[in-house]
C-alpha positions as CSV (number, residue, x, y, z in Angstrom):
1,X,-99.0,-19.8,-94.5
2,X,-102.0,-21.0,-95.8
3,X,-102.4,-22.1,-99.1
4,X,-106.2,-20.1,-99.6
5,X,-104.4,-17.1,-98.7
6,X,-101.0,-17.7,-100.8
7,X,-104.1,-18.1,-103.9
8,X,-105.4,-15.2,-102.8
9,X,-101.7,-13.7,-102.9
10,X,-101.3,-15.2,-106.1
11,X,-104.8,-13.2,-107.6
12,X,-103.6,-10.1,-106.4
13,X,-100.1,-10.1,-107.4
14,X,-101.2,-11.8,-110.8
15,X,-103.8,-10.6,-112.2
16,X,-103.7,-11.2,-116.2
17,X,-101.5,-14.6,-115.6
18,X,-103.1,-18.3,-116.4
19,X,-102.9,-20.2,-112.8
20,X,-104.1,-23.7,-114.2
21,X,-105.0,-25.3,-117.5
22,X,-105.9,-29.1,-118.5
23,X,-106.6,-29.8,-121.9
24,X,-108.5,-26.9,-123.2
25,X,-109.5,-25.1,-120.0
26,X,-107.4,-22.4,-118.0
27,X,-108.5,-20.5,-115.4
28,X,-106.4,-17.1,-114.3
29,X,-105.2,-16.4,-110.5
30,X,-108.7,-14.3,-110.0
31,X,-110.8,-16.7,-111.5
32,X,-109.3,-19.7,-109.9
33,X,-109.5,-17.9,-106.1
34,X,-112.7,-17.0,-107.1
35,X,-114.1,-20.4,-108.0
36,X,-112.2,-21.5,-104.8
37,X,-114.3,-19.3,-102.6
38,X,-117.7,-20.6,-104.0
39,X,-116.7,-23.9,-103.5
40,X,-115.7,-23.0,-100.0
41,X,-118.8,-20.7,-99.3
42,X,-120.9,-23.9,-101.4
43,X,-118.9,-26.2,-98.5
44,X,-120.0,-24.1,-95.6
45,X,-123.9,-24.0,-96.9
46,X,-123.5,-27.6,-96.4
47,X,-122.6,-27.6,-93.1
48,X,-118.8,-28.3,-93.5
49,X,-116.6,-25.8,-91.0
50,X,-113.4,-25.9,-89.7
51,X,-111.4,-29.0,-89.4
52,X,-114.3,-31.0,-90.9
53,X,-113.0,-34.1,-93.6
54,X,-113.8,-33.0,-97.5
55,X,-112.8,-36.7,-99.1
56,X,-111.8,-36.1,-103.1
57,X,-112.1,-39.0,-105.2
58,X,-111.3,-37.8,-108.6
59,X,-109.0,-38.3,-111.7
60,X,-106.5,-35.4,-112.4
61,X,-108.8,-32.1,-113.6
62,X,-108.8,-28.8,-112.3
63,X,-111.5,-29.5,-110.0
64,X,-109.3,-31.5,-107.6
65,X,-106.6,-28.2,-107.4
66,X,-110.3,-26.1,-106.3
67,X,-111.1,-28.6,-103.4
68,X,-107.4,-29.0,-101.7
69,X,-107.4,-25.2,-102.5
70,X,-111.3,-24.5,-100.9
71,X,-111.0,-26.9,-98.3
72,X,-107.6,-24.6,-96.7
73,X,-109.6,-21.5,-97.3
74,X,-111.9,-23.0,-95.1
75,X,-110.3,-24.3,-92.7
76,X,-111.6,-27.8,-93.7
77,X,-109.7,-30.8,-93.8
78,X,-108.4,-32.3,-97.9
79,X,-108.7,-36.1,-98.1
80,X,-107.5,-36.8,-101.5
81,X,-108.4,-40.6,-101.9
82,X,-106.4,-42.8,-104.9
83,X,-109.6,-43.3,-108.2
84,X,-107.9,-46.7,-108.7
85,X,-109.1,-48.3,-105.4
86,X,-112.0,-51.0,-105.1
87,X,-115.6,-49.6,-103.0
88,X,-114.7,-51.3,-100.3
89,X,-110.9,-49.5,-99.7
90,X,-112.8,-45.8,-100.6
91,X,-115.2,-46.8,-97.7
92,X,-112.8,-47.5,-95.3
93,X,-111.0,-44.3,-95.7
94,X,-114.3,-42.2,-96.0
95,X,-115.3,-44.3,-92.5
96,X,-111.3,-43.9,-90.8
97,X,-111.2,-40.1,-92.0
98,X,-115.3,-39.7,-91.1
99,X,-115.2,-37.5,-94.0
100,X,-118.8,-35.2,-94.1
101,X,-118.0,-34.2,-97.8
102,X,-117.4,-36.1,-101.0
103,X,-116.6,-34.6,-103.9
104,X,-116.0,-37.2,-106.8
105,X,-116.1,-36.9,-110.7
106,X,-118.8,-38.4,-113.2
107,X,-116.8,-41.2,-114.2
108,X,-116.3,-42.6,-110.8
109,X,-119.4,-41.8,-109.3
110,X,-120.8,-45.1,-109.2
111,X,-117.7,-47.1,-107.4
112,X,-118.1,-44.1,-104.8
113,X,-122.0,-44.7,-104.7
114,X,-121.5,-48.5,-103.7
115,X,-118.8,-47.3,-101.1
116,X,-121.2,-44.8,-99.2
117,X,-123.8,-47.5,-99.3
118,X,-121.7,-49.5,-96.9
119,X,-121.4,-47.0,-94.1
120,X,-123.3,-46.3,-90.9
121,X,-122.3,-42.6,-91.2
122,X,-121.9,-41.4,-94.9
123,X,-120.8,-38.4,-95.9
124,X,-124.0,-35.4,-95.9
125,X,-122.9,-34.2,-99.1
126,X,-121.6,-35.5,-102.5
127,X,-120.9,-32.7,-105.6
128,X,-120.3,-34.2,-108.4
129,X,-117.7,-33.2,-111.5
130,X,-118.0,-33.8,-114.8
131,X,-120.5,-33.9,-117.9
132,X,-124.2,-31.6,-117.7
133,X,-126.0,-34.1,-118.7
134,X,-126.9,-35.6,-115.1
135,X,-125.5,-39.2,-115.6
136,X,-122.7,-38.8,-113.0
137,X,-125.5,-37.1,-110.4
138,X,-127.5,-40.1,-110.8
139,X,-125.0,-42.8,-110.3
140,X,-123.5,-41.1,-107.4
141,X,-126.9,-41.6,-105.1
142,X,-129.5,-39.8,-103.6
143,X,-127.8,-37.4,-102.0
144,X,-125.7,-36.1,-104.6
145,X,-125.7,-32.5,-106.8
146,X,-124.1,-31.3,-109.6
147,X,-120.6,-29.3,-108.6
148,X,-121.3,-26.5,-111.2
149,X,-124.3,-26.1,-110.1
150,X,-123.3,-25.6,-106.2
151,X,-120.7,-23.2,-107.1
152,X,-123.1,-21.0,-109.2
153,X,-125.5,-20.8,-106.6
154,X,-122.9,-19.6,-104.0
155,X,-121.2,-16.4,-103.5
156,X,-117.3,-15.9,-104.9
157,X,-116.7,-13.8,-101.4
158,X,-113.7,-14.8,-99.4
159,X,-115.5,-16.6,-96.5
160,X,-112.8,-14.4,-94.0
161,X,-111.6,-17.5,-91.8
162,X,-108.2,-16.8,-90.0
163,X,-106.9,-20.6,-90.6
164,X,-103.8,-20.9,-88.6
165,X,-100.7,-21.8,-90.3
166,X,-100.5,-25.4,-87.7
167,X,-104.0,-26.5,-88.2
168,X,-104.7,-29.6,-90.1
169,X,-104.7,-29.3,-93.9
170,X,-104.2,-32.6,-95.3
171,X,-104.9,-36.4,-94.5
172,X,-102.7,-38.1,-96.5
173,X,-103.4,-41.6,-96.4
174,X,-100.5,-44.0,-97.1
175,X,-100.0,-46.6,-99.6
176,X,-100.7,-49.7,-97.2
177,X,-97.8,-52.1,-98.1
178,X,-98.3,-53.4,-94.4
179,X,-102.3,-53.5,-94.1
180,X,-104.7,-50.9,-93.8
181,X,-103.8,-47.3,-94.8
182,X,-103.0,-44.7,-92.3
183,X,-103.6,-41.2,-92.4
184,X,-100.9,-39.1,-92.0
185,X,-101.7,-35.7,-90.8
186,X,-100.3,-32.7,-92.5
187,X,-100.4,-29.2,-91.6
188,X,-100.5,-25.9,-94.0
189,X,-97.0,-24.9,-92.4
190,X,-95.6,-28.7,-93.3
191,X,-96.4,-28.3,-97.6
192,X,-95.7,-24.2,-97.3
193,X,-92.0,-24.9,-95.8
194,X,-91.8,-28.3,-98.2
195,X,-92.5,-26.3,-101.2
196,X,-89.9,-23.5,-100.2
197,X,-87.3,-25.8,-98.9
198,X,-87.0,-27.4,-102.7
199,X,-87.2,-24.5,-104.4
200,X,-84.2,-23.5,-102.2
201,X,-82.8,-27.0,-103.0
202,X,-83.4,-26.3,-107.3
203,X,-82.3,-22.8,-107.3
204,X,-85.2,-20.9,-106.0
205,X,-87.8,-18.8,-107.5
206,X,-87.0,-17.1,-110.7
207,X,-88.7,-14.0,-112.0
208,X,-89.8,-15.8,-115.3
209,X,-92.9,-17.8,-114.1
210,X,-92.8,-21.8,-113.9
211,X,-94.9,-24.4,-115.8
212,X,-95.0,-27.4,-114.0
213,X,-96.2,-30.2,-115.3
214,X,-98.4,-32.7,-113.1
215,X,-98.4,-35.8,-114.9
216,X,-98.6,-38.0,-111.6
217,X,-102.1,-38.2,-110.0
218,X,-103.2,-35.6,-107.7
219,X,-104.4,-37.6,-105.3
220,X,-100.7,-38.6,-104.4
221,X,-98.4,-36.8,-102.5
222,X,-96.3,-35.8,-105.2
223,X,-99.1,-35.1,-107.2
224,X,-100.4,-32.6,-104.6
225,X,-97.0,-31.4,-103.8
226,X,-96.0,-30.1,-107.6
227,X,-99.7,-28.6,-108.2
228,X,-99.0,-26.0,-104.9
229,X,-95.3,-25.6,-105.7
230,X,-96.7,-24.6,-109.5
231,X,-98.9,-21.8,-107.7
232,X,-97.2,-20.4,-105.2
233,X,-95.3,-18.6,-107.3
234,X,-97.5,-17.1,-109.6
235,X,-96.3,-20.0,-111.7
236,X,-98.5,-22.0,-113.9
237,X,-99.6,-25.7,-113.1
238,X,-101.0,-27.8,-116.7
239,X,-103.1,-31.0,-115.9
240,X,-102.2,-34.1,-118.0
241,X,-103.9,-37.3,-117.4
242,X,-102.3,-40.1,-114.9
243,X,-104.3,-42.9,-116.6
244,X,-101.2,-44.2,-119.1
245,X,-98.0,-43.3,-120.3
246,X,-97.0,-42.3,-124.1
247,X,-93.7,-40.8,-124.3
248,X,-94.4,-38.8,-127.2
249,X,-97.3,-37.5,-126.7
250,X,-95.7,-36.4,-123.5
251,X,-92.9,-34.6,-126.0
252,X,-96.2,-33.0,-127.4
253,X,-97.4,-31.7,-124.2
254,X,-94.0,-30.4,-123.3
255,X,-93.5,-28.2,-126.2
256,X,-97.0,-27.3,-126.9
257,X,-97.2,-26.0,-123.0
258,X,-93.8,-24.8,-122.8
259,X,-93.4,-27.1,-119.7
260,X,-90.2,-25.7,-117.2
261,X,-90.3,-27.9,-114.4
262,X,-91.5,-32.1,-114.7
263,X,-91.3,-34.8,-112.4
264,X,-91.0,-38.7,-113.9
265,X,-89.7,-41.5,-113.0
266,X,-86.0,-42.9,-114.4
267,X,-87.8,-45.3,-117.0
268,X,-89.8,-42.9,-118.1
269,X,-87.4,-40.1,-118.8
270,X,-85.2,-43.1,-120.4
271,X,-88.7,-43.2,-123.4
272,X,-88.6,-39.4,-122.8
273,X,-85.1,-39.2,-124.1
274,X,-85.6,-41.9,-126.6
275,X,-88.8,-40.1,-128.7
276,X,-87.5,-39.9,-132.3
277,X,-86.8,-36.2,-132.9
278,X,-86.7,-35.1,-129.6
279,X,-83.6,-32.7,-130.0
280,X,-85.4,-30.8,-132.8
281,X,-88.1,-30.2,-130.3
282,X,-88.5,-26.4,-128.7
283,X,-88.1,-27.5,-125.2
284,X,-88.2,-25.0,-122.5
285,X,-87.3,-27.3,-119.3
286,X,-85.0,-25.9,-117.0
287,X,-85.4,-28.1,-114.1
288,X,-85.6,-32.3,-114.3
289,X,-86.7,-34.1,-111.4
290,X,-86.7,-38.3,-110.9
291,X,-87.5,-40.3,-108.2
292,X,-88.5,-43.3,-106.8
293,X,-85.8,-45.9,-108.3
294,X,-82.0,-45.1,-108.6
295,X,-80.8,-43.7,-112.2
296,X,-79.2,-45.8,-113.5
297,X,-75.7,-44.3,-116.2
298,X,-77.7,-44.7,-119.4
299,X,-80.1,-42.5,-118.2
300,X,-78.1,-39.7,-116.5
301,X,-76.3,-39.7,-119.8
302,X,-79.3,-39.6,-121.5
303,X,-80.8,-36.5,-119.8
304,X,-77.6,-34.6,-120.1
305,X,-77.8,-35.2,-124.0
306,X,-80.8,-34.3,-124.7
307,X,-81.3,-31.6,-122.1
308,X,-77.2,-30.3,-121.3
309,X,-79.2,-26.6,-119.9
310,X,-81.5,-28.6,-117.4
311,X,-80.2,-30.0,-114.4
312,X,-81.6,-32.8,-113.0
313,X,-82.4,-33.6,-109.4
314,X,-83.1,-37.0,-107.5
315,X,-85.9,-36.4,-105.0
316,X,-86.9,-39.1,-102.0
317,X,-88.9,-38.8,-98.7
318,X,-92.1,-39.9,-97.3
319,X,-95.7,-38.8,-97.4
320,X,-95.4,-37.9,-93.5
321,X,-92.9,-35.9,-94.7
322,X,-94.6,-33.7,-97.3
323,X,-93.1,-35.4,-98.6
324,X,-89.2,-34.8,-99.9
325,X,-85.9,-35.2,-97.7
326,X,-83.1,-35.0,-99.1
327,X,-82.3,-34.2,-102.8
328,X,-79.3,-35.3,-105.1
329,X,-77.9,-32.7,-107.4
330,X,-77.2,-32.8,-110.6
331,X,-73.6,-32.1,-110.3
332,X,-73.2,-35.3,-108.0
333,X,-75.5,-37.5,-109.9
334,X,-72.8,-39.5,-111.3
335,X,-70.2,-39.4,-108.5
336,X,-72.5,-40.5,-105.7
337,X,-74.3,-42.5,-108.1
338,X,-77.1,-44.9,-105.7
339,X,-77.3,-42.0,-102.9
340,X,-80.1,-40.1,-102.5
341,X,-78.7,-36.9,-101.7
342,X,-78.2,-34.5,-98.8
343,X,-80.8,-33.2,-96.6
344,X,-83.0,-30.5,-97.9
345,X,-83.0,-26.8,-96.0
346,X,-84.5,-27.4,-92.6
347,X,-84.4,-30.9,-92.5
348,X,-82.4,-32.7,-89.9
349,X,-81.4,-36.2,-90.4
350,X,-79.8,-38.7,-88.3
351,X,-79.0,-42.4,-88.9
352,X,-79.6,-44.3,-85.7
353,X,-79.6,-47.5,-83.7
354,X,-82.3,-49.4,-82.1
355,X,-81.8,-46.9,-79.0
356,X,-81.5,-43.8,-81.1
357,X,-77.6,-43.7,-81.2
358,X,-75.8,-42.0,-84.2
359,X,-74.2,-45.0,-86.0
360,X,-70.5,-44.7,-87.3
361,X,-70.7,-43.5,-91.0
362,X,-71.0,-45.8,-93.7
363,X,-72.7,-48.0,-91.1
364,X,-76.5,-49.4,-91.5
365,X,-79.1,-47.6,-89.3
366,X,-82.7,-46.5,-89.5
367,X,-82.9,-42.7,-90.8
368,X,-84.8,-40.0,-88.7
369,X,-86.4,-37.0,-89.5
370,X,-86.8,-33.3,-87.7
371,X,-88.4,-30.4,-89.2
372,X,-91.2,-27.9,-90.5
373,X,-92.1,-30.4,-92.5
374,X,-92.9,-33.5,-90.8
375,X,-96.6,-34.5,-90.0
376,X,-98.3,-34.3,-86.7
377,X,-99.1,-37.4,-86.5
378,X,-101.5,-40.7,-87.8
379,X,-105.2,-40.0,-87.6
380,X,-107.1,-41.3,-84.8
381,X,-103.8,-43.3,-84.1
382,X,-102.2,-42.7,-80.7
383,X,-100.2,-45.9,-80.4
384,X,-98.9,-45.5,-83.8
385,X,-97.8,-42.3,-83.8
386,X,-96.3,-42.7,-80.5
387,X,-94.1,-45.4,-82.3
388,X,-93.4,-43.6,-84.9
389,X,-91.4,-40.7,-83.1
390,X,-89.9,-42.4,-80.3
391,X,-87.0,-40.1,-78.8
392,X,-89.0,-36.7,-80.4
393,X,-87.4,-37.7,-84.3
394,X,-89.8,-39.1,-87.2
395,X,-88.9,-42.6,-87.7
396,X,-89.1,-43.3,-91.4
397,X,-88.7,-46.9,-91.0
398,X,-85.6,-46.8,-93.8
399,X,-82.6,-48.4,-93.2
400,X,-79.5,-46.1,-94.4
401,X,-76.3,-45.4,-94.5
402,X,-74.7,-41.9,-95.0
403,X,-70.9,-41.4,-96.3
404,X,-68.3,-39.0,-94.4
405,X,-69.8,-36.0,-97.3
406,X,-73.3,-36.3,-95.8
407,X,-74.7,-38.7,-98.3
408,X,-77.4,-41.0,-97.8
409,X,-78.0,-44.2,-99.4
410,X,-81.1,-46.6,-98.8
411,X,-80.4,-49.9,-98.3
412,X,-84.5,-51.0,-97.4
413,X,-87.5,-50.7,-95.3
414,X,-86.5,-52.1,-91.7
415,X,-89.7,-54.3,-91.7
416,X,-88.3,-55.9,-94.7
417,X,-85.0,-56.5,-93.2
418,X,-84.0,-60.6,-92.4
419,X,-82.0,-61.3,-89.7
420,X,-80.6,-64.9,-90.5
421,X,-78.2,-66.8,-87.8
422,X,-77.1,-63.2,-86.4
423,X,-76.6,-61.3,-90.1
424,X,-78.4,-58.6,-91.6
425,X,-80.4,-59.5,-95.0
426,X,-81.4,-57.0,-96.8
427,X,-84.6,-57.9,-99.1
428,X,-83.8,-55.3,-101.9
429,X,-80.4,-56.2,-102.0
430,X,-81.4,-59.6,-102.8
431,X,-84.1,-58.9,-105.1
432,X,-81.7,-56.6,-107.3
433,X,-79.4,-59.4,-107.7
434,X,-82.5,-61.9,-108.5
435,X,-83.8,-59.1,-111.1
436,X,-80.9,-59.2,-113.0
437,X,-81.6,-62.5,-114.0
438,X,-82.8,-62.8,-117.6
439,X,-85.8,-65.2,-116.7
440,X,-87.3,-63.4,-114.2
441,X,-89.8,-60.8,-114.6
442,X,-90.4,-59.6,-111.2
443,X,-88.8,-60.5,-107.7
444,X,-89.9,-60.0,-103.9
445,X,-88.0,-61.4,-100.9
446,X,-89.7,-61.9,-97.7
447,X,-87.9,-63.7,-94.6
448,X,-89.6,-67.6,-93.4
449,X,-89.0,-68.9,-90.4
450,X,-86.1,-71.6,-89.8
451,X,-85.2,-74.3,-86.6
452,X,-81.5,-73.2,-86.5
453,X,-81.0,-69.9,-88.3
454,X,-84.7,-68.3,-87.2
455,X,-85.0,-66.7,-90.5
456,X,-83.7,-67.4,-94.6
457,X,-84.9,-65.7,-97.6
458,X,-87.3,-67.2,-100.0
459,X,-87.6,-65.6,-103.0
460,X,-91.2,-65.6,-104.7
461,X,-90.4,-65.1,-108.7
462,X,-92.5,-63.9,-111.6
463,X,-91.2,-65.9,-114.7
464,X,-90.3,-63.1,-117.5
465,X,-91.8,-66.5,-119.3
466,X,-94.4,-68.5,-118.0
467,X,-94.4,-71.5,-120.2
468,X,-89.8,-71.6,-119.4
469,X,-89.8,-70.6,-116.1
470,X,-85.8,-70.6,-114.8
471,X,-85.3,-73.2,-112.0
472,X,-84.7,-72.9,-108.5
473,X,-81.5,-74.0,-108.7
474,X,-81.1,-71.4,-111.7
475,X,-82.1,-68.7,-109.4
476,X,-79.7,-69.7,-106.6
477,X,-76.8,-70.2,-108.3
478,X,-77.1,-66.7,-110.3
479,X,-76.7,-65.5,-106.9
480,X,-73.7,-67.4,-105.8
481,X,-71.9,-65.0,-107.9
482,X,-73.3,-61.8,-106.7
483,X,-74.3,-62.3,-102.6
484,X,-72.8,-63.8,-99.8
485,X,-73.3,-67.3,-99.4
486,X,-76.0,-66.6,-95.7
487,X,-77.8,-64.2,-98.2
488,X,-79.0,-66.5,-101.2
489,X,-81.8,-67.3,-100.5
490,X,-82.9,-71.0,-99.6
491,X,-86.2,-71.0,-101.7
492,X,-88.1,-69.5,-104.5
493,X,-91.2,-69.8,-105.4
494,X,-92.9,-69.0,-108.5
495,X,-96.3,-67.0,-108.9
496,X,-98.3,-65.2,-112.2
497,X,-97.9,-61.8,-110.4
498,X,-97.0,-59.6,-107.4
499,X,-99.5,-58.7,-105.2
500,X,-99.8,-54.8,-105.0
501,X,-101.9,-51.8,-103.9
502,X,-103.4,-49.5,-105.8
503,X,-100.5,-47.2,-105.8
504,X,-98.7,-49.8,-107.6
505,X,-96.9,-51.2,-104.5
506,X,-95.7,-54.9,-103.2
507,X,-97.7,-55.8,-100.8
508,X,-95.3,-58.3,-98.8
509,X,-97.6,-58.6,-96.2
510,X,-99.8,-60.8,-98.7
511,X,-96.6,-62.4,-99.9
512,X,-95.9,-63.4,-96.0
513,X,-99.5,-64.8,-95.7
514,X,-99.1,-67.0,-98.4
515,X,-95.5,-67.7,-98.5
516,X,-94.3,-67.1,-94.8
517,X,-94.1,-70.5,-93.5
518,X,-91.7,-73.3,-93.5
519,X,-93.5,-75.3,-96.0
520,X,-95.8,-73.0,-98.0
521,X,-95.6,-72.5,-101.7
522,X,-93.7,-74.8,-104.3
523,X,-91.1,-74.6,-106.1
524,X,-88.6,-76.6,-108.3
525,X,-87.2,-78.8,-105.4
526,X,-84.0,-79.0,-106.4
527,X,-82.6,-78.4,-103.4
528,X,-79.7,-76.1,-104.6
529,X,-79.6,-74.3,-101.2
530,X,-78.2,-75.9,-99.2
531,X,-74.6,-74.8,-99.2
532,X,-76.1,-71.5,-97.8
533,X,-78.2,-73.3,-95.0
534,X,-79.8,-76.1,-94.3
535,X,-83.0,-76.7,-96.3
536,X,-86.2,-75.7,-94.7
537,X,-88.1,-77.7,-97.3
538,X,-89.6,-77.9,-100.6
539,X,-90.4,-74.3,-101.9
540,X,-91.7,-73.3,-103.7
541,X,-91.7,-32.8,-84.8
542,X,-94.4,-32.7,-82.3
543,X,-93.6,-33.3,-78.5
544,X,-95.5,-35.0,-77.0
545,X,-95.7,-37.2,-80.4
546,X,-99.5,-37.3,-80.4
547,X,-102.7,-38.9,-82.0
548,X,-104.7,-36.3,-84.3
549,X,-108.6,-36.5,-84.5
């Protein structure tokens, strides 16, 4: 259940079809698995053997499918690293991971250059992608060599190592909206089973080949996730950049590539569906996936105009997952409109209590995962993953509900959750009732202390303009209308922008530094909330669970 020997499968079984393309390179199944057994046999000649840590700091290009695809043949370790993080983030994972591989690409061979010079122990070996002409060899340091020419110079042979199926393949670090990323460990059996369980979840595997699109960077979970699914079925993964967005040029790629099967998020299938001339296009796609925010009508009415042949699927889960959960159909898109579906095949999910008992349905609990597809565990992290699957279930740290059908709906992150004089505050309710006012741009909600009711919400607000910002008392009373009176919240503070990580997330954590206490930040000082409470001033599946190393 490997993925080098489901490539090698793949070369056998498909002989004369294109495996992967990005802009005008394709390489067949044979001349993929063979390119993936010189980097692996290149790897080896290096010193790199089995459960060793190959780091991949890369923008989206073939390249990256060879590593995660040399690195299982091995029976090495993948750690795909995000290209948008600063030296000092890529050294801490290449330190955390002790990675004794890099493999980067020309145009980011510098930033990785200044990280290695910051560790005790860098990696032996950096290859580096990209242009013949040198520059990216020279800006990546002393001990780095051209990729091309380490594949060359090595032999296309299968290297012959039994990797077994539970073994490490992955290290998966996550986004870090609380602090420092962890790793999450996953194993070939965990992306194998997640790849199968959706295609049992989207209608299986067809005898026409896929084209999947990969449009969201590699180095991400889902990004990893739709470039196997595209192979393991003799299917046919295209490259696009994950730099920008352009709906159109998008359109372009879909036609030109005869895409089947794309993953975006609801905004941008909302441009998709709005690209003048769209329904003259030639459009092959059978299978629409979203994710990450809830649908709203306009769209799902949207993608049933324009594409009435394709369903569409809603897909959420974790990276320590591998990452998707559950899955909402197309056929219930509209009726359990908010939900994120039903469980996929082989995934157990339960929505529990702080001592792990099934709560009544439609009521509030944390969701917990069983299956083939959860991780075994956070890298070098015993305590943590210990936490994390208390009572022998994942704990995704989402707070749920499910309906009587077996529907679950996310209602937020427990670590986000206020408890104010006894209630339950839930920051994303909040903040989708302070989005929906016209002058704000952006809103987060983080919980500050208070004397009498231990916690309130403030609000910290970016102003959709910054020169007429909307007042405090603006922002309260918009939500007089739309929250119970305990969860308005009691201040707001404006700021330029969010904090966020370099996957694009809040980063409340930072918000909670600056804004957590009783008298930090300013705001309006209206005092408009204080029919909600009193004012708090002037605002602004493994058992034992188990570490991996």
């Amino acid at each position: 259940m490997s993925y080098g020997a489901q490539l090698a499968r793949c070369a056998r079984k498909f002989p004369d079809r294109v495996a992967v393309r990005h802009g005008d390179r394709e390489l067949t199944f044979p001349e993929l698995d063979a390119r993936v057994s010189r980097l692996a046999n290149a790897l080896t000649a290096r010193g790199v053997g089995r459960g060793d840590r190959v780091a991949i700091v890369m923008h989206n290009r073939i390249e990256v499918a060879e590593a995660f695809l040399a690195t299982a043949r091995l029976g090495a370790i993948s750690v795909p690293v995000n290209f948008r993080l600063v030296p000092d983030e890529i050294a801490y994972i290449l330190a955390d991971s002790g990675a004794t591989a890099l493999l980067v690409d020309t145009p980011l061979a510098a930033t990785c250059a200044e990280a290695v010079r910051a560790l005790d122990d860098p990696p032996r070996t950096v290859l580096v992608a990209g242009e013949d002409d040198g520059s990216g060899v020279v800006r990546a340091g002393p001990r780095a060599e051209p990729y091309e020419a380490a594949l060359a110079a090595a032999t296309a042979e299968d290297p012959g190592i039994d990797v077994p199926e539970n073994a490490p393949a992955f290290l998966m670090y996550t986004s870090g909206t609380t602090g420092r990323p962890k790793g999450a460990v996953l194993t070939h059996l965990n992306l194998v089973m997640a790849t199968y369980a959706v295609l049992a979840a989207t209608g299986g595997v067809r005898q026409e080949p896929a084209a999947v699109l990969v449009g969201v960077p590699m180095f991400h979970i889902s990004g990893l996730n739709n470039t196997l699914r595209g192979l393991i079925d003799g299917g046919r993964v295209v490259i696009d950049a994950s730099t920008r967005f352009d709906p159109a040029a998008l359109v372009e790629l879909l036609e030109r590539e005869q895409i089947t099967s794309c993953f975006l998020v609801p905004s941008q299938w909302q441009a998709v569906c709005a690209v003048p001339g769209i329904e003259d296009r030639r459009l092959a796609l059978r299978t629409l996936v979203w994710g990450a925010s809830v649908a709203p009508p306009s769209v799902l009415q949207a993608l049933r105009d324009r594409f009435p042949e394709a369903p569409a699927y809603s897909a959420f889960g974790q990276t320590e997952m591998s990452p998707t959960t559950t899955m909402l159909r197309a056929e219930d898109a509209v009726r359990k409109m908010g939900s994120v579906g039903t469980p996929l095949p082989g995934i157990e999910v339960r929505v529990v209590d702080e001592d792990m008992n099934d709560v009544p349905v439609g009521a509030v609990g944390e969701v917990v995962y069983r299956g083939p597809t959860t991780m075994l565990g956070y890298w070098n992290k015993p305590e943590e993953t210990e936490e994390a699957f208390a009572g022998g279930w994942f704990h995704s740290g989402d707070l749920c509900r499910m309906d009587g059908e077996g529907f679950l709906y996310v209602v937020d992150r427990k670590k986000d959750m206020i408890i104010s004089g006894g209630e339950n505050i839930y920051c994303a309710e909040v903040e989708a009732a302070i989005d929906a006012h016209p002058g704000v741009a952006e809103v987060a909600v983080i919980g500050v202390d208070h004397p009498r009711w231990v916690q309130t919400p403030r609000a910290v607000v970016v102003p959709a303009d910054p020169a007429a910002p909307p007042s405090e008392r603006d922002i309260i009373a918009h939500c007089r209308d739309r929250l119970a009176s305990y969860k308005k919240p009691t201040s707001v503070v404006f700021t330029d922008a969010l904090p966020r990580n370099a996957s694009g997330k809040i980063q409340k954590f930072r918000l909670r530094e600056r804004y957590g206490a009783e008298d930090a930040g300013t705001g309006s000082g209206t005092g408009a909330g204080v029919d909600a409470h009193t004012r708090i001033g002037t605002p602004s599946v493994p058992e034992p669970p188990r570490s991996v190393k």
